[in-house]
N, C-alpha and C positions, 0 to 999 in steps of 0.2 A: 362709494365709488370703487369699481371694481380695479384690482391693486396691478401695477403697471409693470410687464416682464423687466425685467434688466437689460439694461444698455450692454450688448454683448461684447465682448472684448475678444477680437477676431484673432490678432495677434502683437505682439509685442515684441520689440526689438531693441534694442541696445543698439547708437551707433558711436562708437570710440572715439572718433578722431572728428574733423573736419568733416562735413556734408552738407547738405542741398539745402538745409535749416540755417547754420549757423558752424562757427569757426569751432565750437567747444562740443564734451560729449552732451548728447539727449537721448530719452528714452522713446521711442516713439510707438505711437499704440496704433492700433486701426482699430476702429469702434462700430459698431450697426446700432443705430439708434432705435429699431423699431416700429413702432408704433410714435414714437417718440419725434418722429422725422415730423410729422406732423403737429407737434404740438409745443412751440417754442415757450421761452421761458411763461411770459404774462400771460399763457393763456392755463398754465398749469395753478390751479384754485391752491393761494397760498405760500407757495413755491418759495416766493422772492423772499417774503418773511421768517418764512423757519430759518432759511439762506444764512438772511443777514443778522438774526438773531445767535444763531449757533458760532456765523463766523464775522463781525462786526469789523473785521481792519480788511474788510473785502472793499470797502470804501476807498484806501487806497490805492487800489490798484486803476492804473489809470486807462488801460487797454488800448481800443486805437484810436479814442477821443484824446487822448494825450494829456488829461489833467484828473487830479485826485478828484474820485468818483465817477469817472468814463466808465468801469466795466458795469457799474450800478444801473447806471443811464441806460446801458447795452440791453441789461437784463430786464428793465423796465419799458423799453421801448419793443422788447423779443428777441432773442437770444436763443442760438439750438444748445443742445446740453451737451454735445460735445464742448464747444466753448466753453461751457462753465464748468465741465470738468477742470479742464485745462487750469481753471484759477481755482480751484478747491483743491488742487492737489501743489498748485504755487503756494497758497497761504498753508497747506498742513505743513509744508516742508516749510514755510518763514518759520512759520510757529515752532519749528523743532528745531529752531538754531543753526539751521542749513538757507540762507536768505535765497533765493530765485527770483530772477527778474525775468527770464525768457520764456517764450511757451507760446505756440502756435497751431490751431486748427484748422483744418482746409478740406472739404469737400471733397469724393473722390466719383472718377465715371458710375461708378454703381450709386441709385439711389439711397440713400439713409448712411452711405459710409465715409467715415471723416479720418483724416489721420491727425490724431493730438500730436504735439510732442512738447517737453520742457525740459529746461536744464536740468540733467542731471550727474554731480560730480563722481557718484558711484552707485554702480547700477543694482545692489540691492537694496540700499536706501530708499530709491528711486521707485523700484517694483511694490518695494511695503508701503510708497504713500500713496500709491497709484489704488492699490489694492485699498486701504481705508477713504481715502476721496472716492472710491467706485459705492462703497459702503453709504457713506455720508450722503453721495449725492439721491441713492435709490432712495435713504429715509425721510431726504428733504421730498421729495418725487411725491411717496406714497404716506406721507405726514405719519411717521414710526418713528418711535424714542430712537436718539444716537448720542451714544455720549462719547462728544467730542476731546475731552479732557483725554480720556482713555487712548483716541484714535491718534493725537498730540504724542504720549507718552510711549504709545509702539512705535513711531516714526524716529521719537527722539533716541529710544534704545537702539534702534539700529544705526541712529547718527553716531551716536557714541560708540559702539562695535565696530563700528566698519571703515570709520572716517580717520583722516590721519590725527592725532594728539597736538594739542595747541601747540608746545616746542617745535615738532614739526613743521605744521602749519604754516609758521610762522614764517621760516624759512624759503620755504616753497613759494609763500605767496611775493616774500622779498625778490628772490626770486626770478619769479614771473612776472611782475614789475618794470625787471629790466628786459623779459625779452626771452628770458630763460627758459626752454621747456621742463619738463620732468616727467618721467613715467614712472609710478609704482612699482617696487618690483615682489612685493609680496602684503599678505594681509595686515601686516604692521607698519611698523616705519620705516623703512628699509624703502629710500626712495632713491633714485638715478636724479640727477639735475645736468640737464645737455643732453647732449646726442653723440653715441660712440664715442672714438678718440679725447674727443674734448669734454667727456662728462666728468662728475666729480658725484659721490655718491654719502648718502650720512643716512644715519639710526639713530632717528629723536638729535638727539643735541651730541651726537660723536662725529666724525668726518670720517672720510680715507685716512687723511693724517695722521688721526688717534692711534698712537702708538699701542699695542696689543701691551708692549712692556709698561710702558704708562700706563697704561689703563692698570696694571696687574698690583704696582708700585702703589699708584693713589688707594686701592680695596684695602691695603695692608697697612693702617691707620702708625702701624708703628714702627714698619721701615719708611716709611713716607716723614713722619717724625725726625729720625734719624739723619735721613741726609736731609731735611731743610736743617737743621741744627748745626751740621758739618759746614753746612756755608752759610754762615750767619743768620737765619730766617730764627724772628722768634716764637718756639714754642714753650709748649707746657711741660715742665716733668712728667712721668709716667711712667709706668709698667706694665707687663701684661701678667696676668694671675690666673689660678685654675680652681679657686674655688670660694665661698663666701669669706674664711677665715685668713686667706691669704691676701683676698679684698682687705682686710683690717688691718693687718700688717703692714701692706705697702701705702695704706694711709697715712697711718703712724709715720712711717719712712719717712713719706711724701711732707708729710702736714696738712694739720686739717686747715679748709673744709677740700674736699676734693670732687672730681666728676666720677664716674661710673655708668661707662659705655662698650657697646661691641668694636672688636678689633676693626671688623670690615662692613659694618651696618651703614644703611642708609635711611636720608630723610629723617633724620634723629631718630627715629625706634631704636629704644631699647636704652636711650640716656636720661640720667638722672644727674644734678647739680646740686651743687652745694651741701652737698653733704657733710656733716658732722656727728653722728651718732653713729654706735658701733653697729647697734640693729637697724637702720636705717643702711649704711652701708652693708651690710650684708646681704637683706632685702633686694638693695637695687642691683644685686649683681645676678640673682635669680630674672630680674629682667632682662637685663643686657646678654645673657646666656642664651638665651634662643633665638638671637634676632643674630649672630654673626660667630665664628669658627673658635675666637676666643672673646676674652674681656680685661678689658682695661682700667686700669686707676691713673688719674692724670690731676696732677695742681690745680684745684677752681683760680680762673681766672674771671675777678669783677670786672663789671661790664656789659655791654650788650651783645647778643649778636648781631653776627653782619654774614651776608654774602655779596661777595665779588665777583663778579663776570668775566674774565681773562679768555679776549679771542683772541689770535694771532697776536699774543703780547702785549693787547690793552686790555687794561679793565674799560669796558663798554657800561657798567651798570652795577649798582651796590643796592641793597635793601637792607632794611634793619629788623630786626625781631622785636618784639615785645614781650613781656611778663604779662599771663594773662590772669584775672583774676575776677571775683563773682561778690556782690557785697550782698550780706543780708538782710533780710527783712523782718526777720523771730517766726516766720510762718511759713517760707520753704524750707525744704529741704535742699541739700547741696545738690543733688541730681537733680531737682525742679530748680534751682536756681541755673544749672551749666545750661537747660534747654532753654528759660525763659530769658535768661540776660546775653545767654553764646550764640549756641547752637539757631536763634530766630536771626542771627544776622543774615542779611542776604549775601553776603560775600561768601560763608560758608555752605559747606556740601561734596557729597563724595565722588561727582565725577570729577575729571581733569580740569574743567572751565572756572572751578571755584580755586582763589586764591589763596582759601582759609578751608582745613579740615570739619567735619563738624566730630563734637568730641562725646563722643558714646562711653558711661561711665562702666557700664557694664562690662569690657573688653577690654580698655585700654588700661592696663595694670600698670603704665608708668602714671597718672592720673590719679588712679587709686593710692597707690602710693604716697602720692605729694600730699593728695588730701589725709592718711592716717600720719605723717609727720608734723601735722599740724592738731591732731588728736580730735581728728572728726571720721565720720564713715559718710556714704555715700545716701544714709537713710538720716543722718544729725540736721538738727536744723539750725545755722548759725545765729547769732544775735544781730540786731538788728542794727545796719552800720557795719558788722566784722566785715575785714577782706577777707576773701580766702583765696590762696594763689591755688591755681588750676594745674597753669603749665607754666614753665620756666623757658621754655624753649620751642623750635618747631612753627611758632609764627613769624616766619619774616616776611614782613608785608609791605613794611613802609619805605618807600625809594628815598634812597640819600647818596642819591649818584656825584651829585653836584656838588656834596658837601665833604668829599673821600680828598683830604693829602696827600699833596704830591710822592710825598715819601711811604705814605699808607698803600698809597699806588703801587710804587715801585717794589714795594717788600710783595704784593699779590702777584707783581706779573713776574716775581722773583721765584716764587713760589711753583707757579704752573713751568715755568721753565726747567726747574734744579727735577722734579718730578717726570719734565718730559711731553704735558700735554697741550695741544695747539687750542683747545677750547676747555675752559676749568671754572669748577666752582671752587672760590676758595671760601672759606668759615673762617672769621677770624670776631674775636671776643675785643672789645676796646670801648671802654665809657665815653669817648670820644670822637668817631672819626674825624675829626677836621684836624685831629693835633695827630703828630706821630707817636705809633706806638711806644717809642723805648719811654717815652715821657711821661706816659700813664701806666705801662706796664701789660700792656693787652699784647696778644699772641695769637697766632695762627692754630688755628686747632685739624680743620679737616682738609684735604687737597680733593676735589669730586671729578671724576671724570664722568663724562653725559650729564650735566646739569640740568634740573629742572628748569623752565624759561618763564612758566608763569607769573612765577613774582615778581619779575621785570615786567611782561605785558599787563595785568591787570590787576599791580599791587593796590593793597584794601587802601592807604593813605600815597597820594603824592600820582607823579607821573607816569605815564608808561615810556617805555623806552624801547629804543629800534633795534633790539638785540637780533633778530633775523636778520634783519640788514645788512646788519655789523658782521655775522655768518655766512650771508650771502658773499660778501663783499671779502672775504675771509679765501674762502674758497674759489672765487671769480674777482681778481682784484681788479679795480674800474681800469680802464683802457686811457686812452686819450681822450677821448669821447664816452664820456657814461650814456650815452645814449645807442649805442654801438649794440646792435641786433644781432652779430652775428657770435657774440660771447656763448660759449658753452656749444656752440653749434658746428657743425662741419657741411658740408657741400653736399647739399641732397638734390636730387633730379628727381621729379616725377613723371613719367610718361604716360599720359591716357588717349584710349584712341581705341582704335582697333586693329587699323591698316599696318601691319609690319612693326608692331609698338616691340614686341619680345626684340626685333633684329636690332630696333632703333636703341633698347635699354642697353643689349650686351654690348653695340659698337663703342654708345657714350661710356660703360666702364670699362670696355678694353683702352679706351682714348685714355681714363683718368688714372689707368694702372699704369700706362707709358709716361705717364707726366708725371708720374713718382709717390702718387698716393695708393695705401692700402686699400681697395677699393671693393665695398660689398654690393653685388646685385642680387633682387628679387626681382623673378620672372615669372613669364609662363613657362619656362622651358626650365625650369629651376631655381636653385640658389647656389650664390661662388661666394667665394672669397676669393679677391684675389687670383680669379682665374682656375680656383680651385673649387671643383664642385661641392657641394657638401649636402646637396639634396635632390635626388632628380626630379621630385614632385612639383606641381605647379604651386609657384610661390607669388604668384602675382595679388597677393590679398595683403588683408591687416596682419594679420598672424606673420607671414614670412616677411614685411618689412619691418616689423617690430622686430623682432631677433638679428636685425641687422643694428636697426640702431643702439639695443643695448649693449650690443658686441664692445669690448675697449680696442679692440682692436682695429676697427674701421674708420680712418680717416674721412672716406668718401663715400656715398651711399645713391646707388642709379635702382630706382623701385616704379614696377611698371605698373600700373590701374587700367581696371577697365570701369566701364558705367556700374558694371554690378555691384565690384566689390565696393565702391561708393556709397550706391545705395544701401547695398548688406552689414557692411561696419563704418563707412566714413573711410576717409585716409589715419594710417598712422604717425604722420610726423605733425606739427600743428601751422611750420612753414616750412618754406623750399628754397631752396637757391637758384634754380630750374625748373620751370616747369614747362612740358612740352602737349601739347595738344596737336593729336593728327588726322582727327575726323570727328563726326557725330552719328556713323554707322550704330547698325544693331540694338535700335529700339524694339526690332521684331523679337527677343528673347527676353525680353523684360515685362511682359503683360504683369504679371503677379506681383511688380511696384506700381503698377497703375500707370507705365509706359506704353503708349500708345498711337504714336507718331513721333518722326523724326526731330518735329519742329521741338518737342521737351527734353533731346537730350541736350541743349544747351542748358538746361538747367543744373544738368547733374554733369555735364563736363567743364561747367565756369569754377566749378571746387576745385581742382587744380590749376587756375589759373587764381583764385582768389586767394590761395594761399602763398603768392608768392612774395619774398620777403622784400623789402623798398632797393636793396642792393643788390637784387637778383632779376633776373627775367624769364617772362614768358617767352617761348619758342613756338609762332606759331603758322599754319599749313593757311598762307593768304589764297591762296585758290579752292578754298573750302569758304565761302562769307559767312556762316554762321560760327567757323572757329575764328576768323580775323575780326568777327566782330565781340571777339571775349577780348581784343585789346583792351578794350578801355573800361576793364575790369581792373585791369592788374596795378599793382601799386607799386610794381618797378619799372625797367625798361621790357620793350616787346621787340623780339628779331621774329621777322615775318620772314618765310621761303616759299618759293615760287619756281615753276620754271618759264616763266612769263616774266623779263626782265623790264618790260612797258606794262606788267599790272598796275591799275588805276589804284591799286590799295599800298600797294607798294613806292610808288612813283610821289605819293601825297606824304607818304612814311617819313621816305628820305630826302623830303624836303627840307624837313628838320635836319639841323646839318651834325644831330647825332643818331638820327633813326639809323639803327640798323637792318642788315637783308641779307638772306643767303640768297642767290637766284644764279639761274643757267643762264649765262648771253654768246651765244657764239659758241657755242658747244663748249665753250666753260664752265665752270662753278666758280661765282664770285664773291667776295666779302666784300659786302658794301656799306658804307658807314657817310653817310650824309650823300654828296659828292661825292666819296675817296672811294676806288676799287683796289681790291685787291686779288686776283685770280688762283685758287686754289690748284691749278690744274683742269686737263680735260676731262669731259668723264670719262672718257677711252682708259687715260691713265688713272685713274679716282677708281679703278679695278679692285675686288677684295682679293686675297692669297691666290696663290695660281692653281685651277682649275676649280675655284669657287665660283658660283653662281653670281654673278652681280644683282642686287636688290633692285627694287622699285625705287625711281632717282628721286620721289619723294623721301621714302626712308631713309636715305641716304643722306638728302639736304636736312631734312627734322635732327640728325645725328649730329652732322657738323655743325648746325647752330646751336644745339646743346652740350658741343665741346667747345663751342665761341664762348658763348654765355660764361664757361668756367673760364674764360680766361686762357685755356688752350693754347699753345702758338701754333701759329697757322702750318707750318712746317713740318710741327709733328703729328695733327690731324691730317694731312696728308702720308707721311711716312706712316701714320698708321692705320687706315684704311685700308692699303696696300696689303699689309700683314696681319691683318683678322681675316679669322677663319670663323666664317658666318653657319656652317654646315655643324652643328654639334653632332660627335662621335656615336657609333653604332652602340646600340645595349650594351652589350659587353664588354666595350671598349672603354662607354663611355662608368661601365660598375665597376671596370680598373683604377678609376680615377676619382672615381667618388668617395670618400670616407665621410666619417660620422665624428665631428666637433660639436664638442662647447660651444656657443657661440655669446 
């Protein structure tokens, strides 16, 4: 059979926020199937077997039969390959650790072209599994080797590269849980959590809070020593030393046996325990030497390790370490025993997601080490039955949250306090957690600022624990209401439309600047802050509402959409407090999304109405029916405007004796709320600044219900109406005014 072109991949696009698919970001492809138009799945000799053979948990995907092995069924019944893209590129990404549930193909006017699209949390991840399921599927096509293992382990390396770090994660996802958005703010972890004013921002496991002094105090293993000692915490004796022979000396001092570790080292590199030999101490301080600025000698303390989890003043979570160790068999070697009895555990491995290191004897010269104090090398083969200890330290795996004294407690979160940090790791050595320290004689050893979090979430023995949560909750302390949506958020307006949306955006933040909020607008006519230009270009996209909301400075946020930029990136915020709809014009400049009559741009102007939050509302133009019929889309209240005060859409609204209405009656503007009016004024007087142009009495009423919606008092939407100056200033009036902020 002669071998079948490629399903061509027309274009690809990333849309960030909210769109016409789904609440979250997707990648979305437009595909020409070719030849392929005509030849759905069962009738391609084969197909479905190499399929299901290469990718065997495609059985669970339930597609739109809605039970495990619907997409099977699909593909056996005929299926186009668009579709089955869409689930080869869902399962390479389960398979990499990145799970996907959404994903949707749909036909476009041109024949053979589909648009894919699936969940995608970051859009290079997204690009490289698109790019190996495009692979996959042409080899299933045209019956050619694909080794999927491979095609698995490029998608997983960029999950790993790209993706935030389980501590992270974890966080984020706590989170978003409640409601919380967050936007990335760079390739690592370094994430925003909220929007503007009300955000709160952390790096892996530090917060805002984290004291730069803190943080400086915990690296400095031995002024950190110092003052916990000054106020009663107990530690170890210690010194710091500057070379192998001064290591000996201040052991002596000390007494044996002692530790020997870096001053400022982390994740244990570079510590050795229990030490008693004079060349053994000397040895381990050629370790501890390149892993931090100086080296220490400090009293072994018997016992185990532990870490402690200290957020905002609790310990949230403890782990314990273990002594690890290899028995032999008279017939390995000690390096054939670390891979066959350690290193095959599943728990271990060198990305972030493993709980346990894997231990390379080759490299790790704290390892080597332990093993020649014990008078073996790494090529010796022990006896059959010997232990040999590996490592001493550096596994803490096992959760013993539940099992930490109250006093064991109190001496940790004594600990991150006297040091200064609002989130800590504390190391503390005790044979016992349940009993308190002074009793056994166990002591604080390390104070960490930015803690590792895995070994609370996915320790090798015992529970996981809600330390995100506990972070989340840290940084966002629960309300009255934990269930409270608008935590982390601030007062965001969307306006899409076409008719007069830029006059409708700057009136609603000239309204929210008068009500005494810092207030940022993106438009077409620009971006303010506060009344202050800061960009004359048109900002009415994702780009110029994003920089509004990671602004700290921005209270309130009025961001204007049109169809495009929907289609082109989605929205930037992920809900709204406002949202305004004021037509379904200008399907004519959309052909190249596959618009083509007015009747589909309700499809792509219900995204701003579907993103509005349960405590917020839609704003919407009831003498338009295909915008008054996105009411009963929205999941808060809806204020309909009109200047038909007997509109039938309206009149049914405020039957309900909370529907609200903006509408003209009697040459007024009224606020109408079930029954109740309230008259804003005439529009005679409803005038902007004097000798400003007065808008379209639609613009005008979309405005005032979008200063309703916040809450506004009627009084001062009126007083300020009056006093906006709707005419933005000439070029070089308006370059007077302009400067260039941070934002």
């Amino acid at each position: 059979m002669a071998k079948i072109k490629d399903i061509e991949l027309l274009r690809i696009n990333y849309l960030r926020g909210p769109n016409i698919w789904t609440y979250r970001p997707v990648l979305e492809v437009w595909l020409d199937l070719g030849v392929l138009e005509n030849s759905p799945s069962h009738q391609l000799p084969g197909f479905n077997d190499r399929l299901t053979t290469w990718l065997p948990a495609l059985i669970e995907h339930h597609c739109g039969v809605g039970e495990r092995g619907g997409f099977l069924q699909r593909m056996q019944e005929g299926t186009w390959c668009g579709h089955v893209l869409e689930h080869i590129v869902i399962e390479l990404l389960n398979l990499a650790g990145m799970p996907t549930g959404f994903g949707q193909t749909r036909s476009t006017s041109q024949h053979g072209v589909y648009r894919m699209v699936f969940r995608a949390r970051e859009e290079r991840v997204a690009r490289v599994a698109l790019e190996q399921g495009h692979r996959l599927i042409m080899a299933a096509i045209n019956d050619e080797p694909f080794d999927v293992a491979a095609a698995v382990a490029r998608v997983r390396t960029e999950v790993d590269d790209r993706y935030l770090g389980p501590s992270t994660a974890c966080i984020v996802t706590a989170a978003g849980d409640r409601g919380i958005p967050h936007i990335r703010l760079n390739d690592g972890n370094l994430v925003q959590m909220g929007y503007g004013a009300s955000q709160r921002r952390i790096w892996t496991a530090e917060s805002e809070f984290t004291s730069a002094i803190a943080e400086g105090i915990a690296s400095d293993k031995d002024l950190t020593k110092s003052l916990l000692k000054a106020c009663g915490v107990p530690v170890p004796e210690g010194q710091v030393v500057n070379s192998p022979e001064e290591a000996w000396e201040a052991a002596q001092s000390i007494g044996l046996p002692v530790v020997v570790k870096p001053s400022d080292g982390n994740h244990a590199r570079g510590v050795t325990l229990d030490l008693r030999q004079q060349q053994d101490i000397e040895a381990a301080y050629h370790v501890a030497y390149p892993e931090g600025s100086d080296v220490m000698v400090e009293r072994f303390i018997p016992g185990d390790e532990h870490r402690l989890l200290v957020v905002g003043g609790k310990v949230v979570a403890a782990a314990r370490g273990e002594l690890i160790s290899i028995t032999g068999n008279g017939r390995s070697s000690v390096t054939e025993l670390i891979d066959s009895q350690l290193n095959s555990d599943p728990r271990r491995g060198h990305e972030e997601e493993y709980p346990l290191e894997l231990i390379d004897m080759a490299t790790n010269v704290a390892v080597q080490l332990e093993i020649k104090r014990q008078g073996l090398s790494p090529d010796a083969i022990p006896a059959a039955g010997a232990q040999v200890i590996v490592q001493r330290n550096g596994n803490v795996a096992v959760d013993c949250t539940d099992d930490v004294h109250p006093e064991v407690a109190y001496i940790a979160q004594l600990a991150a306090r006297v040091v200064g940090l609002d989130i800590a790791g504390i190391d503390m050595v005790a044979q016992d957690i349940s009993k308190p320290l002074h009793l056994q004689g166990g002591a604080i050893v390390e104070v960490n600022a930015g803690p590792g979090l895995l070994m609370h979430l996915k320790p090798a023995v015992g529970a996981s624990r809600p330390v995100g949560q506990a972070i989340a909750e840290h940084l966002f302390p629960l309300q009255d209401s934990p269930t409270d949506r608008q935590v982390g958020r601030i007062p965001v307006v969307g306006v899409a439309g076409t008719r007069g949306t830029a006059t409708v955006a700057r009136l609603v933040a000239w309204l929210s600047h008068l009500s005494g909020h810092y207030t940022g607008l993106a438009c077409k006519s620009g971006m303010w802050m506060n009344q202050r230009c800061v960009d004359q270009r048109d900002s009415a996209h994702w780009a110029g509402a994003h920089r509004l909301l990671v602004s700290q400075m921005v209270q309130a946020a009025v961001i204007e959409n049109d169809a495009r930029a929907i289609l082109q990136d989605g929205l930037a915020y992920d809900r709204c407090t406002v949202g305004v709809v004021t037509d379904m014009d200008g399907f004519e400049g959309l052909a190249e999304f596959d618009i083509h009559e007015a009747a589909q741009m309700a499809k792509v102007l219900r995204t701003q109405v579907d993103v509005v939050l349960p405590s917020g509302a839609a704003v919407l133009n009831a003498d338009e029916p295909q915008v008054a019929d996105l009411a009963r889309l929205c999941d808060g209240a809806v204020i309909f405007y009109t200047t038909d005060a007997d509109h039938p859409t309206v009149v049914a609204h405020r039957a309900n004796d909370q529907g609200r209405a903006v509408l003209v009656k009697g040459g007024n503007v009224v606020l109408a709320t079930g029954a109740t009016e309230k008259s804003l004024g005439t529009l005679a007087r409803l005038a902007f600044a004097q000798g400003a142009s007065t808008p379209p009495v639609h613009t005008l009423l979309a405005a005032i219900g979008a200063a309703w919606a916040l809450d506004i008092a009627p009084d001062l939407i009126a007083a300020g109406i009056k006093t906006f100056e709707p005419e933005l200033p000439s070029s070089s009036a308006a370059h007077s005014r302009t400067v260039t902020l941070p934002l």
